[in-house]
VEXDREN-2710 file (C-alpha; in Angstrom, 1 decimal):
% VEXDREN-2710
k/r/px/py/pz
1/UNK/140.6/-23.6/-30.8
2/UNK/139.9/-22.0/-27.1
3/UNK/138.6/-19.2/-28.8
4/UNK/136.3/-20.8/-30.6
5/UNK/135.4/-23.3/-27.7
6/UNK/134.6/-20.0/-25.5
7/UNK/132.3/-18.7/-27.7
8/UNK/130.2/-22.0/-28.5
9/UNK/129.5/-21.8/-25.0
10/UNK/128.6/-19.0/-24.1
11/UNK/126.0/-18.8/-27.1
12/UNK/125.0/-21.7/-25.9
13/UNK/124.0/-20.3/-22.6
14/UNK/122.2/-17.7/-24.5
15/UNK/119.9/-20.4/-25.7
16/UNK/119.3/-21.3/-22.1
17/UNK/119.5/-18.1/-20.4
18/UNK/115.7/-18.3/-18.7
19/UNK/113.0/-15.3/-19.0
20/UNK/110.0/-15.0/-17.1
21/UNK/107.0/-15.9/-19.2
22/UNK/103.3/-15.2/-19.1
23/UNK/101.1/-17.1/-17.0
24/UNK/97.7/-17.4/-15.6
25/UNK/97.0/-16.0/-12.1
26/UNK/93.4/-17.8/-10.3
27/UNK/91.6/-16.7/-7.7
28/UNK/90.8/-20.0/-6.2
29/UNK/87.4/-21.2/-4.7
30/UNK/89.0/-21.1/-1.7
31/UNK/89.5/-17.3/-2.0
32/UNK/93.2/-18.0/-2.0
33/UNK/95.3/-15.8/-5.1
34/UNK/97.4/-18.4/-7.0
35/UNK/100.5/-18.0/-7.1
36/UNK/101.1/-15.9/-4.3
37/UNK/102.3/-12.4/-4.1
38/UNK/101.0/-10.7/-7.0
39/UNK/99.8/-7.4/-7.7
40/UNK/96.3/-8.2/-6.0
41/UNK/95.0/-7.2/-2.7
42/UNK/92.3/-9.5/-0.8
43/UNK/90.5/-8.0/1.8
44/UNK/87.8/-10.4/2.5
45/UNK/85.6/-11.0/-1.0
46/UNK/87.2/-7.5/-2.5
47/UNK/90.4/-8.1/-4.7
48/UNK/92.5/-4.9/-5.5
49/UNK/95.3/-4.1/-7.7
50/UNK/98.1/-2.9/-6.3
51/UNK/99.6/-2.3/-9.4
52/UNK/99.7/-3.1/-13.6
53/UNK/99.5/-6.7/-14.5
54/UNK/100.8/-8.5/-17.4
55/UNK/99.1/-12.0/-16.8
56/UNK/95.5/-13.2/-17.6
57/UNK/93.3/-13.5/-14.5
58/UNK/91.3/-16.9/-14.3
59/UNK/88.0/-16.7/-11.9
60/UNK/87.1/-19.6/-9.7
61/UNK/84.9/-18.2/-7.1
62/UNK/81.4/-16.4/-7.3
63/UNK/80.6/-13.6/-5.5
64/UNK/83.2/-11.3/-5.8
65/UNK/84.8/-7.9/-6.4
66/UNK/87.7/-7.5/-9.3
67/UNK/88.9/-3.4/-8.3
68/UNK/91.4/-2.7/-10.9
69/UNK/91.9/0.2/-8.8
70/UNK/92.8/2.3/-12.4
71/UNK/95.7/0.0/-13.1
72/UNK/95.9/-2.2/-16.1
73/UNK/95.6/-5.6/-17.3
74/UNK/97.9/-6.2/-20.2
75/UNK/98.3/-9.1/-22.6
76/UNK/100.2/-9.8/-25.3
77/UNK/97.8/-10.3/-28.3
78/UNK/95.9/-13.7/-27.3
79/UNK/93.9/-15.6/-24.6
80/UNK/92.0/-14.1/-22.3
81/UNK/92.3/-11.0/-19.9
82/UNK/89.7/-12.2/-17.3
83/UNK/87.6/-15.3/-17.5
84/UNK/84.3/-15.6/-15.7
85/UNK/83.9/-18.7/-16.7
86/UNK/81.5/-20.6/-14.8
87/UNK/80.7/-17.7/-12.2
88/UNK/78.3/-16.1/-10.6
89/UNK/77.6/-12.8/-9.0
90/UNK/81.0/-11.1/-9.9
91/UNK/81.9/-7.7/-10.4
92/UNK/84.7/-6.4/-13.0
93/UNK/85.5/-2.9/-11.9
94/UNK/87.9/0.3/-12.6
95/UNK/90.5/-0.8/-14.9
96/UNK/92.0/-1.2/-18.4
97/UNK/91.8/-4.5/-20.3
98/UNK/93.9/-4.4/-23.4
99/UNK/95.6/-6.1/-25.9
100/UNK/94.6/-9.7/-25.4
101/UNK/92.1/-12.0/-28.1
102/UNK/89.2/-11.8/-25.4
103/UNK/89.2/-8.7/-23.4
104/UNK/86.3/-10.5/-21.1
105/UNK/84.8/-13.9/-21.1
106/UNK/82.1/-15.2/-19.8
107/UNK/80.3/-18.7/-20.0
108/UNK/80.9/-21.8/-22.1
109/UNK/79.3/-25.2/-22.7
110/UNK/78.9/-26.3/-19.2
111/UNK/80.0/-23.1/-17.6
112/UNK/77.4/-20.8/-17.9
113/UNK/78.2/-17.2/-16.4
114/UNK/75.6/-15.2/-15.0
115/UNK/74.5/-12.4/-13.0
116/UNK/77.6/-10.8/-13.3
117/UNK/78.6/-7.0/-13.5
118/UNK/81.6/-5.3/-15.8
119/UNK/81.4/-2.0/-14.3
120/UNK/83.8/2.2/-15.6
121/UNK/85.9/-0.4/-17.4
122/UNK/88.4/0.5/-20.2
123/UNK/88.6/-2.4/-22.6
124/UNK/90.5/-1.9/-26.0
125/UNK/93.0/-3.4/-28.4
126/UNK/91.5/-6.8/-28.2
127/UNK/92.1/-9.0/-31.7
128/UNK/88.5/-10.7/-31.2
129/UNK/86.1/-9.4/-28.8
130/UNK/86.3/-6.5/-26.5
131/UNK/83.6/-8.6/-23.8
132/UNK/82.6/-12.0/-25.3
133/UNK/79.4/-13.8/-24.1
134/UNK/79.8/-17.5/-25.3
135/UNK/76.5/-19.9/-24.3
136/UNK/74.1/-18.9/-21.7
137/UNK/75.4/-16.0/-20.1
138/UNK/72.4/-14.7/-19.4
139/UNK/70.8/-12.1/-17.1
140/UNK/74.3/-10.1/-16.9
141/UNK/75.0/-6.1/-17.2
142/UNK/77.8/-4.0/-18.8
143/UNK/77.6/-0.4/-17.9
144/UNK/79.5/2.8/-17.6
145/UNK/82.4/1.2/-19.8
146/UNK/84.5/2.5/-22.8
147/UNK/84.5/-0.4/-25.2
148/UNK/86.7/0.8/-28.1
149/UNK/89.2/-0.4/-30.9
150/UNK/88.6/-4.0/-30.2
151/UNK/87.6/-6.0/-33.4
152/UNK/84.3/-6.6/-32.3
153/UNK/83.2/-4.1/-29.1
154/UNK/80.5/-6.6/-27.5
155/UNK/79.7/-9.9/-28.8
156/UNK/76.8/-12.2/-27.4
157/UNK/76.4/-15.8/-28.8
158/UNK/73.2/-17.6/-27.8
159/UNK/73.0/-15.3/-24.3
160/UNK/70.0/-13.3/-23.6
161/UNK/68.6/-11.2/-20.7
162/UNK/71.7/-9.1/-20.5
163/UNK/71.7/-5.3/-19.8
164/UNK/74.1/-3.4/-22.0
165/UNK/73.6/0.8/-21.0
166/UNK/75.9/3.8/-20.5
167/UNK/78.5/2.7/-22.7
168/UNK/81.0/4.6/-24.8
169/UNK/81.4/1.6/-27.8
170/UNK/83.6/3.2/-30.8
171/UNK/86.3/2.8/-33.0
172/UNK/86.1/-1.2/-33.5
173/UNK/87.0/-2.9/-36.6
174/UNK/83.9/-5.0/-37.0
175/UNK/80.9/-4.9/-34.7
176/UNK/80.4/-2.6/-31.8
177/UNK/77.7/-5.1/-30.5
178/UNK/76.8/-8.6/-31.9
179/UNK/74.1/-10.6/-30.8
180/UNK/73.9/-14.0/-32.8
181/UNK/72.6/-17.4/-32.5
182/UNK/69.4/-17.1/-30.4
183/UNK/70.4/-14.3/-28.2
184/UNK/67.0/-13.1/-27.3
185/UNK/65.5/-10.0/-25.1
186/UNK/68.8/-8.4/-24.3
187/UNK/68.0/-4.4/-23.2
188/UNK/70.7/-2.1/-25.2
189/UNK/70.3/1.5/-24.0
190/UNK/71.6/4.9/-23.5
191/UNK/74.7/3.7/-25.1
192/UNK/77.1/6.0/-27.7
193/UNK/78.0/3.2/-30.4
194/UNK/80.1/5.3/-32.7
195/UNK/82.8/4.8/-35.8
196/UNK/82.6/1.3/-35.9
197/UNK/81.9/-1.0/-39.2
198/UNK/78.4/-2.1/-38.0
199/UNK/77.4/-0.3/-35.4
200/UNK/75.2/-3.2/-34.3
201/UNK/74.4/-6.8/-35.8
202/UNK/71.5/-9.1/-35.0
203/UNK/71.5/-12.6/-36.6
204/UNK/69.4/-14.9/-35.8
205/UNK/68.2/-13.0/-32.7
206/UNK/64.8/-12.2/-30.9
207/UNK/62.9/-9.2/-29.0
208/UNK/65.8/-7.4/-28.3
209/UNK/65.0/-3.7/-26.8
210/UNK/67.3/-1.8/-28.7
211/UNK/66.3/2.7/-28.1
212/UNK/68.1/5.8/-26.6
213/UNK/71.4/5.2/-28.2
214/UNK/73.3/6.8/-30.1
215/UNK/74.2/5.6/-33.5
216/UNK/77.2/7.8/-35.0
217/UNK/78.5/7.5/-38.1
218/UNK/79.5/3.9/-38.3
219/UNK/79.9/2.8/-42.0
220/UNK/76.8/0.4/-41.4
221/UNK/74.4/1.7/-38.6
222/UNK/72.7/-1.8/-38.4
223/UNK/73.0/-5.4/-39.7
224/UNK/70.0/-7.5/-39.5
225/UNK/69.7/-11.1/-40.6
226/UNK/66.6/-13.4/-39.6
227/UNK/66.2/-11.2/-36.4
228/UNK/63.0/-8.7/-35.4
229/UNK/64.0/-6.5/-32.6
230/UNK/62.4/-3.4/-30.9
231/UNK/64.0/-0.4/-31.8
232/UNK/62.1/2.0/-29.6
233/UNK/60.2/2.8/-26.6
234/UNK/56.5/3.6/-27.8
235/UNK/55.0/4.4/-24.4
236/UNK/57.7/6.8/-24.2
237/UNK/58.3/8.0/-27.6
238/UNK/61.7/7.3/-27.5
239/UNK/64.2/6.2/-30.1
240/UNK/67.6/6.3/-31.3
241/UNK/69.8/8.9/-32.7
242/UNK/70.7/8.2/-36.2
243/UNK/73.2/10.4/-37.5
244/UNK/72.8/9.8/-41.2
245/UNK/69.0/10.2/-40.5
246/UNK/67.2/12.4/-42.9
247/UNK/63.6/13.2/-41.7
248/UNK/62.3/16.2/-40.3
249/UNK/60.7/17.3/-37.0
250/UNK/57.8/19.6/-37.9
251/UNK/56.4/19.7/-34.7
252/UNK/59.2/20.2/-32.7
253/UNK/59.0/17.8/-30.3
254/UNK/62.6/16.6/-31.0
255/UNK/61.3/13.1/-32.7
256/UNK/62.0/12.6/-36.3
257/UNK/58.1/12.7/-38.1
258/UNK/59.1/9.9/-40.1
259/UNK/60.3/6.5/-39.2
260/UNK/64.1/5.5/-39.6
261/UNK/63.9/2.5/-41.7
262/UNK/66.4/-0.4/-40.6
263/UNK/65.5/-3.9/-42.6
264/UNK/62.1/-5.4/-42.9
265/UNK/60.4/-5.6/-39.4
266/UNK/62.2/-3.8/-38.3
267/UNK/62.1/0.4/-37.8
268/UNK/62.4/2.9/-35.2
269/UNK/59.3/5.1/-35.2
270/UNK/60.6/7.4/-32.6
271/UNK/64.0/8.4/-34.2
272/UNK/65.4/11.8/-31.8
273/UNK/66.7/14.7/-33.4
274/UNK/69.6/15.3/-31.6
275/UNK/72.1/13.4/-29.3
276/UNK/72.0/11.6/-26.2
277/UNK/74.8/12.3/-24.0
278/UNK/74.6/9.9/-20.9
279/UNK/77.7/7.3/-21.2
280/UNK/81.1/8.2/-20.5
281/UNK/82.6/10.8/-22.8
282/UNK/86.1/10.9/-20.7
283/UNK/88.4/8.6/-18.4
284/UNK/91.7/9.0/-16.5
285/UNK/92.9/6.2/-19.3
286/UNK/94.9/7.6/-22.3
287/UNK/92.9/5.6/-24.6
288/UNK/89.9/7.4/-23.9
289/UNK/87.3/7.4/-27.2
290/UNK/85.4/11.0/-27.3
291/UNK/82.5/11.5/-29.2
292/UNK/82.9/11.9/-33.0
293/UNK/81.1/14.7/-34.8
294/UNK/78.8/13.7/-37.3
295/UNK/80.0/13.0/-41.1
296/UNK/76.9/13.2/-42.7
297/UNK/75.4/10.3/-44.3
298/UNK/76.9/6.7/-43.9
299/UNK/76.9/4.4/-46.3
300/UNK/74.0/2.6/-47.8
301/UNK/72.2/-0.1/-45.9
302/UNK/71.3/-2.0/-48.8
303/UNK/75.3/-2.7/-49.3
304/UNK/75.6/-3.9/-45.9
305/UNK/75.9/-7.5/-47.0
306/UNK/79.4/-6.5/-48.4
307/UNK/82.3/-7.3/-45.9
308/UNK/84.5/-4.9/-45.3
309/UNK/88.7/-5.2/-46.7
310/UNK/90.4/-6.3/-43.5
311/UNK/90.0/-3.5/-40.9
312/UNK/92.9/-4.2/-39.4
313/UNK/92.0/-7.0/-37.9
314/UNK/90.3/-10.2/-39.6
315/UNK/86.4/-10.0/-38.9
316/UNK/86.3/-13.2/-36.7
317/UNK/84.3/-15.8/-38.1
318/UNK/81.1/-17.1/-36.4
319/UNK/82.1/-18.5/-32.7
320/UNK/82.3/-22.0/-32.3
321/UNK/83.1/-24.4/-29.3
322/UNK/86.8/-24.2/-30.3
323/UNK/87.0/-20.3/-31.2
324/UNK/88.3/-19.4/-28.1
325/UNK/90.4/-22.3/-27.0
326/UNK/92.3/-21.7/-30.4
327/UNK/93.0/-18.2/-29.6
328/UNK/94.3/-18.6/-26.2
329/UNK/98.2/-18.4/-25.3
330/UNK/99.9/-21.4/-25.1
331/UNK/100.3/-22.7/-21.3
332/UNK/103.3/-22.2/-20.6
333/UNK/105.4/-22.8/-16.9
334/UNK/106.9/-19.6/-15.2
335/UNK/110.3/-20.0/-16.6
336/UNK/111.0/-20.6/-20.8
337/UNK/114.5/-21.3/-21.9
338/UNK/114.5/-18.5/-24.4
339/UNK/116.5/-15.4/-23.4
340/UNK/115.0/-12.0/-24.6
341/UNK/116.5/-10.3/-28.1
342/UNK/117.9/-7.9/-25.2
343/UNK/120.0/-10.9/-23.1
344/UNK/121.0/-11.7/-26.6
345/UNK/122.8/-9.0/-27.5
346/UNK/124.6/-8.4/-24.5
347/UNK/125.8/-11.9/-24.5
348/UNK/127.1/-12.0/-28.0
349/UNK/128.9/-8.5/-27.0
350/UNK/130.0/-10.1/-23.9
351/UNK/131.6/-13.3/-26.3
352/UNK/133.0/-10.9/-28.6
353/UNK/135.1/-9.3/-26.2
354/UNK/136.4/-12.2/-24.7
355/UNK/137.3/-13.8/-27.9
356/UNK/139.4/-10.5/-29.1
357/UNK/140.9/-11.2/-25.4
358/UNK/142.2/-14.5/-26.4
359/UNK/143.5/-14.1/-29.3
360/UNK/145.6/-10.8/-27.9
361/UNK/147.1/-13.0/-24.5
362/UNK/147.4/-15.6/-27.5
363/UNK/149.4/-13.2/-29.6
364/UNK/151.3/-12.1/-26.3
365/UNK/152.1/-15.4/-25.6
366/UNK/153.7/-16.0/-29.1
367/UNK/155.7/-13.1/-29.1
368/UNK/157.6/-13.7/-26.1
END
């Protein structure tokens, strides 16, 4: 009966055995860094990591610097790595976003984000969006970035005036960029957008300037729906590559002679020959994305209305005001009473031994 007694509680300490959770670290408008003592520097408005995070990164001041310093910002499948909610005039800088729902957020119903900067950023593995514009973000610029393996790369939803350029966007499951629900006269330019599903989707969408990217063999270059964009720079005679285009350059100027056809209204008349090459191609990060070679011809535009079987991540139905509040981790306080599967273990081998202790002083006992 002490035997047994023993063990009950000591597995019943494993239940309690406390484990530091994941929780939200703010920047306050204050300036302050809440809770105290993390892996951030402040040095007037510039914040620096001093080392790898595991915690999402709430925003409550405007006009300031995030330098990630080349360390990482790591989640563990949902919320959100860094929300600009609400801000203004705040630059994302020099690190790696990974593995949360939303890599980046800004904006919101009644917190519109703009004039922001997301600067020679690494931002993969993200189960939604890799950077995720939600209402009004407008006037805001992403550049120099690797964007890649996220389900969708870049998605805008009713945000226009934003500068997307000198981007490496590749490898995600759905859309490299999205721009849906009235985002209007967004510039998109000098950007590699390579081996993703759609390479780019416009729903719904107006007088976007979309030339001198790159479009690499992603299974659908473009999706169109109820949108007319410009795909070219006339004054300039400048388009986009298109790797699965087929025309030829007679003249040898190193513009296609015929345009590349995208979806009624829409064409580039300018399509280039050969490759751009002026968005990052390397990083210091391990999950760097180089340039794919070309495959040939992708597939057929006309079956573009086909979804794709789940690649690996579900595509993300349209965003709504709850999307991203659903996705989000669970608050949680900075101690759970779980133990780790590791604490576990060690405690059940911990009761073990002291049960086959008892019984042998037991047996002992009887003997004499």
């Amino acid at each position: 009966m002490l035997t047994l007694f023993l063990i009950n509680m000591i597995m019943l300490s494993v239940n309690l055995q406390p484990a530091k959770a994941s929780a939200t670290i703010y920047i306050r408008a204050d300036g302050s860094v809440d809770p105290p003592g993390e892996a951030i520097q402040r040095n007037g408005d510039l914040y620096t990591f001093t080392g790898s995070i595991s915690d999402s990164i709430s925003l409550e001041r405007d006009n300031i610097v995030i330098d990630g310093n080349g360390y990482s910002l790591c989640g563990s499948g949902a919320g959100t790595g860094i929300s600009l909610a609400g801000r203004e005039n705040v630059t994302i800088k020099n690190m790696q976003i990974k593995n949360f729902a939303y890599g980046i957020s800004l904006g919101g119903l009644g917190a519109f984000s703009s004039y922001n900067s997301i600067i020679g950023n690494n931002i993969t593995q993200n189960t939604v969006s890799g950077v995720y514009f939600d209402y009004y973000s407008n006037y805001n610029s992403i550049t120099g970035n690797i964007i890649a393996k996220n389900n969708n790369g870049i998605y805008l939803y009713a945000s226009s005036n934003n500068n997307i350029g000198k981007n490496n966007i590749a490898g995600n499951s759905y859309e490299g960029i999205s721009l849906c629900s009235s985002s209007d006269q967004n510039s998109i330019s000098k950007n590699n957008i390579a081996s993703n599903w759609y390479g780019i989707g416009v729903e719904h969408s107006a007088n976007n300037n979309i030339y001198g990217n790159n479009f690499v063999n992603n299974t659908y270059q473009v999706r169109s729906s109820v949108s007319t964009s410009t795909w070219d720079n006339a004054a300039l005679s400048k388009g986009n590559y298109w790797s699965d285009y087929t025309g030829t350059d007679n003249d040898g100027d190193g513009v296609g002679n015929t345009p590349y056809a995208i979806s009624d209204g829409n064409s580039d008349r300018f399509p280039r020959m050969t490759k751009y090459n002026d968005f990052p191609q390397d990083s210091s990060y391990s999950t760097a994305v180089q340039e794919p070679e070309d495959q040939g011809q992708t597939a057929d535009p006309a079956d573009s209305s086909t979804p794709p079987a789940q690649t690996p991540n579900e595509t993300p139905q349209e965003p709504s005001e709850t999307t991203q509040e659903d996705t989000q981790a669970k608050p949680t306080t900075e101690e759970e009473t779980t133990a780790t599967p590791a604490t576990k273990t060690i405690l059940v081998l911990v009761a073990a031994v002291v049960a086959t202790l008892i019984t042998a002083i037991a047996a002992g006992t009887r003997k004499r």
